[in-house]
Steps between C-alpha positions, in 0.01 A plus 500: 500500500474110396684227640487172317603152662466190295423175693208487685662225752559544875757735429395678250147574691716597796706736264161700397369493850776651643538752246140575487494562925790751484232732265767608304400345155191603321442141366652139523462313202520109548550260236524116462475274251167288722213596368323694728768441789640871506154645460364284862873610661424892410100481608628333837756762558273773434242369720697573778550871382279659729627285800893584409439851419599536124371641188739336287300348184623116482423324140524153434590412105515138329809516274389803332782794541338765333370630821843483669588810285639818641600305786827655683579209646489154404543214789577131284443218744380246259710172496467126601650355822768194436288190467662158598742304201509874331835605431636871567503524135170416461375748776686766393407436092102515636586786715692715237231442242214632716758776622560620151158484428357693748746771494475526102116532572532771732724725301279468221224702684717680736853565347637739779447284767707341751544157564489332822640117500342252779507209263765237605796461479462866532848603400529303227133615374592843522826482331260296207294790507782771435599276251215442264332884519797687530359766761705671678690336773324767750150376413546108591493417876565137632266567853704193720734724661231710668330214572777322663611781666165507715563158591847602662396770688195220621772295587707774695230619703416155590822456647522813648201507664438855369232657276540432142510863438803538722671284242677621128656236316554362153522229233649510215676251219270249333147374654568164572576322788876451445553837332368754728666698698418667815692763568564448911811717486234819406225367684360777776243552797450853509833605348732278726676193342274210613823284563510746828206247617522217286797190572704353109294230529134648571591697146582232362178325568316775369704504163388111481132590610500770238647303248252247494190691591335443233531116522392528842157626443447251192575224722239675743270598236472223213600786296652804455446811737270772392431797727902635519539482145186693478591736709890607349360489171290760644788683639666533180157583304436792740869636513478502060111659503595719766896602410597403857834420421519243788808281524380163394739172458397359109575301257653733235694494164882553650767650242823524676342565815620231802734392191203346328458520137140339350336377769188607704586463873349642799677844630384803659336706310292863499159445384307820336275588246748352272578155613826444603650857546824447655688180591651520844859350512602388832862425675510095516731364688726207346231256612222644395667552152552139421165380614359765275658396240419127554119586525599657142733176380143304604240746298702469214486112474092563517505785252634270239230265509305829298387459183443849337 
C-alpha cells in the first residue's frame, strides 16, 4: 500500500517519517519540485530504518508523479509561507496554483485516491480542491482540526497537571487563529467534564493558548512547526489505510450540516477506508453556534480571493 506526500519540507519529511515508523504503509513516496531535495529527505529517513524499527520503503521523487501512482493516499503540503509586502491575494493566488497543480498531478496517476490538505490556508485549499476535481466531498480532508485539536488537549493537560492521555478534547471551525474553536464545554479527563477541575478563566486561557498555537511556535521557531503536523497527518493516513474509523476533527465539504452550505470547515468526522465516512453533528449551545458561524462568515471572505 503507497502513500504519497508532496513537499519534501520540514513538514512534509515529518509527514513520511511518521507514517513510515507506524509500519503500516508499504512505501512513502516523497516529491518536491528541488532537484534532488526529496531524494536526500527519503535516503535520510531510511537511514534510520534499522534504528526506528521499520520496513517501510521511503522514495524520494523530483517533480516526476508517475511513481506516485496507485497511491491510496495522497498528503499535499506544498505551498509558500506569506512573505513581507505580499498581499493575502497574492499568497493565496501562489498557493491555489501549486494546490491545483499538485492535486491534478496526483489524480492523473492515482485517480481513486484520497486527498489530504496541509497546504495553507487549509480550509480554503481544500474547498479549492473540491472545487476544481470534483471528487467526492468524502475524499478531500482539510487536516487543521486534528491538528489543532492535539494542541488543546496539550494545553489542558498543562493546566491540569495531568497526563495528556487523561485528556479528550476538540477543535473544530476554521484553522486560524481567530476561527477556531475549542470546544471546552466537551472537553474531558477520563470521562469527567474538565470544568469539575478547571476555574472560567483557566478555560479561557486555554481557548486563547489554543487559538494561537500555531503563532506561538513560529514566533519560537522562525517558522512554522513541524513534528505535530507530522504526526496527525499520520493519524488520519493510518485510520484511511487501516479503516479505523477513528473520530477525527477535519476540515470537510459541509452541505447543510452545522447550517453550512459550500464551505469546507473543520467538524468531527469518522475517518475509514473511505475518507470522510460519517460527519458527526454535535449539540452547540447558542454560543458556540454564532462563533461557528463567524469562523464561517471569515473563511468565506478568504475563499473569494480563489481564482478557479
Amino acid at each position: 500500500m503507497k502513500v504519497s506526500v508532496v513537499g519534501a519540507g520540514a513538514v512534509g519529511a515529518s509527514c513520511a517519517e511518521y507514517i513510515a515508523m507506524k509500519n503500516f504503509a508499504t512505501e512513502v513516496v516523497l516529491v518536491d519540485i528541488k532537484e534532488g531535495f526529496a531524494e536526500g529527505k527519503a535516503m535520510d529517513l531510511m537511514q534510520t530504518a534499522s534504528l526506528n524499527g521499520f520496513d517501510t520503503k521511503i522514495t524520494g521523487i523530483t517533480n516526476d508523479y508517475t511513481k506516485t501512482a496507485g497511491s491510496q493516499v495522497a498528503v499535499i503540503t506544498s505551498g509558500i509561507p506569506r512573505k513581507p509586502g505580499m498581499t493575502r491575494e497574492e499568497l493565496i493566488g501562489i498557493n491555489a496554483g501549486i494546490v491545483k497543480e499538485v492535486a491534478q498531478n496526483i489524480l492523473k496517476h492515482s485517480p481513486e485516491a484520497i486527498l489530504i490538505v496541509v497546504s495553507n490556508p487549509m480550509d480554503t485549499m481544500a474547498y479549492l480542491i473540491n472545487k476544481v476535481t470534483g471528487l467526492p466531498k468524502n475524499r478531500v480532508i482539510g487536516m487543521g482540526g486534528a491538528l489543532d485539536s492535539a494542541r488543546f488537549k496539550y494545553r489542558l493537560a498543562e493546566a491540569l497537571q495531568s497526563p495528556v492521555s487523561d485528556v479528550d478534547g476538540m477543535v473544530i471551525a476554521a484553522h486560524s487563529d481567530t476561527g477556531m474553536l475549542p470546544l471546552t464545554r466537551f472537553a474531558t479527563r477520563k470521562g469527567v467534564p474538565v470544568s469539575t477541575f478547571l476555574d472560567e478563566e483557566q478555560l479561557k486561557n486555554i481557548t486563547e493558548a489554543t487559538k494561537v498555537g500555531g503563532a506561538t511556535l513560529t514566533k519560537l521557531l522562525g517558522t512554522s512547526a513541524w513534528y505535530a503536523p507530522g504526526a496527525a497527518v499520520s493519524v488520519m493516513v493510518q485510520s484511511i489505510v487501516n479503516d479505523q474509523k477513528k473520530l477525527i476533527p477535519c476540515s470537510t465539504l459541509l452541505e447543510g450540516e452545522y447550517s453550512q452550505q459550500d464551505i469546507c470547515l473543520g467538524v468531527p468526522c469518522i475517518i475509514g477506508k473511505n475518507g470522510v465516512e460519517h460527519i458527526s453533528l454535535l449539540d452547540l449551545n447558542k454560543m458556540e453556534k454564532e462563533k461557528f458561524q463567524s469562523a464561517a462568515d471569515a473563511v468565506r471572505e478568504v475563499n473569494k480571493d480563489l481564482k478557479f
